[in-house]
C-alpha positions as CSV (number, residue, x, y, z in Angstrom):
1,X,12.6,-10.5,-28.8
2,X,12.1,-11.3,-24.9
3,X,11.9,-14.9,-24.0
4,X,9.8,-15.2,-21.0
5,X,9.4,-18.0,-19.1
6,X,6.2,-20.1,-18.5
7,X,6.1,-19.5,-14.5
8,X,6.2,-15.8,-15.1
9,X,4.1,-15.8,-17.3
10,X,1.0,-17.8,-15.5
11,X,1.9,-15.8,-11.9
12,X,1.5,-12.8,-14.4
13,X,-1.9,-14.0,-16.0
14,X,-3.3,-15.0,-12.4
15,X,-2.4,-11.6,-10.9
16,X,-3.8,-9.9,-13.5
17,X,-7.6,-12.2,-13.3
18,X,-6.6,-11.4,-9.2
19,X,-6.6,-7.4,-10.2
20,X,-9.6,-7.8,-11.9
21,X,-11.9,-9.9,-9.4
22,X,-10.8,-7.4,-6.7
23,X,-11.5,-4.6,-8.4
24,X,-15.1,-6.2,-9.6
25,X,-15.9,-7.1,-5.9
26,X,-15.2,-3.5,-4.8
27,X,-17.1,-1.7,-7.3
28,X,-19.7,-3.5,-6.5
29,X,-19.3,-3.9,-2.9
30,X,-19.5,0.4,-3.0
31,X,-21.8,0.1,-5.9
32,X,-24.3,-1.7,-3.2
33,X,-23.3,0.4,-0.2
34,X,-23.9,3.8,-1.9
35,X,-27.2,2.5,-3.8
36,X,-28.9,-0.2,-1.8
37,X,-29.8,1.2,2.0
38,X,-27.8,4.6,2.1
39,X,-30.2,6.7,3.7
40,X,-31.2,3.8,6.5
41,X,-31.5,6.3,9.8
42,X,-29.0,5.4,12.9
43,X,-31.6,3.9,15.7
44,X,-29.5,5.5,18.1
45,X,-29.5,9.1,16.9
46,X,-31.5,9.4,13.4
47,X,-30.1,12.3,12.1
48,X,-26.9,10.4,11.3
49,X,-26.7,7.5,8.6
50,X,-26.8,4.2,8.8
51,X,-26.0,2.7,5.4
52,X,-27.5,-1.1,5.2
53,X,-24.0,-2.6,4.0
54,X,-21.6,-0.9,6.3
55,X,-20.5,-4.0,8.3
56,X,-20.4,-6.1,4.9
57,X,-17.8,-3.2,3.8
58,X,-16.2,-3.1,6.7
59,X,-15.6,-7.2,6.6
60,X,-14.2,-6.8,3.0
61,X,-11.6,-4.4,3.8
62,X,-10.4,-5.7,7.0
63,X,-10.4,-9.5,5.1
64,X,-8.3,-7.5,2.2
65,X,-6.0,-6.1,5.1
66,X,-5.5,-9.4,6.4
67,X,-4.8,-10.7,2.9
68,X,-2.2,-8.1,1.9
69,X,-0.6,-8.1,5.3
70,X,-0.1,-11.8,4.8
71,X,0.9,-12.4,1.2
72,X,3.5,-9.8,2.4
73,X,5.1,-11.4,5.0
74,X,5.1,-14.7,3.5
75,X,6.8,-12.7,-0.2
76,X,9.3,-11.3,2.8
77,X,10.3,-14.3,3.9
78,X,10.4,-16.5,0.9
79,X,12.5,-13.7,-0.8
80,X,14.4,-13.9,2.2
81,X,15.4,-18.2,1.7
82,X,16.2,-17.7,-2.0
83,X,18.3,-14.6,-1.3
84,X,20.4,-17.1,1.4
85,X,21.3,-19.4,-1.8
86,X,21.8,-16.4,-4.1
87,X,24.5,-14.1,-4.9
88,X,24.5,-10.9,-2.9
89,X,26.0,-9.2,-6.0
90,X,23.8,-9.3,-9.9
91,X,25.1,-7.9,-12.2
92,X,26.9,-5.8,-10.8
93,X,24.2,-4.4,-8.7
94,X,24.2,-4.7,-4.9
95,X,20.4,-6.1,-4.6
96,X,21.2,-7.8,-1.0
97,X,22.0,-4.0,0.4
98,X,19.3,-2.4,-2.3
99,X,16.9,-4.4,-0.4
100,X,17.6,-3.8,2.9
101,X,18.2,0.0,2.3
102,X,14.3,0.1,1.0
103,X,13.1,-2.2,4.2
104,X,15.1,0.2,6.4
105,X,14.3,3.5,5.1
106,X,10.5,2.2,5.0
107,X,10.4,1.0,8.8
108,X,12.6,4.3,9.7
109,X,9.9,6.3,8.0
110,X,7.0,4.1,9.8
111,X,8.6,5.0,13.2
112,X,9.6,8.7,12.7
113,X,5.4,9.6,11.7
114,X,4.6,7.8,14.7
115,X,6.8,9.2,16.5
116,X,6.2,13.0,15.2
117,X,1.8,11.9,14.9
118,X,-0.4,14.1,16.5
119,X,-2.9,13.3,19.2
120,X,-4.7,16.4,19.4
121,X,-8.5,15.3,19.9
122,X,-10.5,15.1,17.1
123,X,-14.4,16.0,17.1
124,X,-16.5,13.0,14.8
125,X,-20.1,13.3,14.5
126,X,-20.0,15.4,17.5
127,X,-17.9,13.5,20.3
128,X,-14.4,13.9,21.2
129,X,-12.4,11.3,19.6
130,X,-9.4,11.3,22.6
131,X,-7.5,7.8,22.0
132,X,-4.3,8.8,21.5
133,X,-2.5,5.7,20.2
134,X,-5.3,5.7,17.8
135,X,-5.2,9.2,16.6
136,X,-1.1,8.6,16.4
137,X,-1.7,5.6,14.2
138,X,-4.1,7.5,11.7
139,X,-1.9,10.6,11.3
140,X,1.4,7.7,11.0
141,X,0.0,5.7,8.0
142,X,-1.8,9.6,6.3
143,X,1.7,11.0,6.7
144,X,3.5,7.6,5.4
145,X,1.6,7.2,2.6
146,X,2.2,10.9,1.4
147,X,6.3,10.5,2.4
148,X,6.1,7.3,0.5
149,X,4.1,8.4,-2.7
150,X,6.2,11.4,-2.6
151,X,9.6,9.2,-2.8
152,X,7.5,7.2,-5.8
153,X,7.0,10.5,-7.8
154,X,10.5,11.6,-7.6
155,X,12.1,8.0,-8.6
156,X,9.6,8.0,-10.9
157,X,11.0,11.2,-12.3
158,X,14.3,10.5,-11.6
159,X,14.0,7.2,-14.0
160,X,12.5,9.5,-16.7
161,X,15.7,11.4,-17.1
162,X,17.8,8.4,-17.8
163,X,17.7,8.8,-21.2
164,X,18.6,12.4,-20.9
165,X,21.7,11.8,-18.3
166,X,22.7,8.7,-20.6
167,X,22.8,11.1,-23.6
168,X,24.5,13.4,-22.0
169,X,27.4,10.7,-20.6
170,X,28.1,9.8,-24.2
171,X,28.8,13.3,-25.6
172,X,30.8,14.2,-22.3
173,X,32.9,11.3,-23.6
């Protein structure tokens, strides 16, 4: 039987009640967006949509980005003051060079797509979408998420066979 302790076990009850007001709050942020308003015309050209909760949508993810981008740096750098006091070495496992292998390979893989993005234009809704930086920054973070999702699947799968590559240690012993 685990023993868990009472901290984890609140942060993992509060994330959890987090998860699930999120996910509330955007199905029915979408919910209202798709149902309430959709087929409000553009004033400026009406044969385009204007949906009557774009901006509210637009707010909520841009608060959410803000959010994420922040509970991220300050998880960075707290992890970063308790690995100072910590052992560089668990169990046997190198987690101080673990970590910055992942941070590494992560920002490496950040640069390289925008470095290799495209900024061919792009027609939308029947102009010539020409910023470049823009169009560099869209394909970075398409072509990171794949790369990184990608790399997910394949530990993923790699984890999977532990059994079958621990199985196979014991009878080659």
């Amino acid at each position: 039987m685990k023993h868990f302790d009472i901290r984890h076990r609140s942060t993992e009850q509060l994330s959890r009640w987090v998860l699930y007001a999120l996910s509330a709050l955007t199905a029915s942020l979408f919910a209202l967006y798709y149902l309430v308003g959709y087929n409000q015309p553009y004033d400026e050209n009406p044969d385009f949509n204007e949906p009557l909760f774009t901006t509210v949508l637009l707010l909520f993810m841009y608060v959410l980005l803000a959010a994420a981008i922040g509970t991220g740096i300050w998880s960075i750098a707290r992890e970063m003051k308790r690995r100072r006091s910590e052992s560089k070495v668990s169990n046997g496992i190198p987690t101080s060079l673990i970590s910055r292998c992942v941070a590494g390979a992560t920002l490496t893989v950040f640069a390289l797509t925008f470095a290799l993005g495209s900024t061919q234009p792009l027609t939308t809704n029947g102009k010539s979408f020409t910023d470049g930086m823009l169009l560099r920054m869209a394909d970075q973070f398409i072509n990171t998420s794949i790369l990184l999702l990608a790399a997910a699947a394949v530990a993923v799968a790699f984890g999977m066979t532990r059994y079958y590559r621990k199985q196979k240690r014991e009878h080659a012993d």
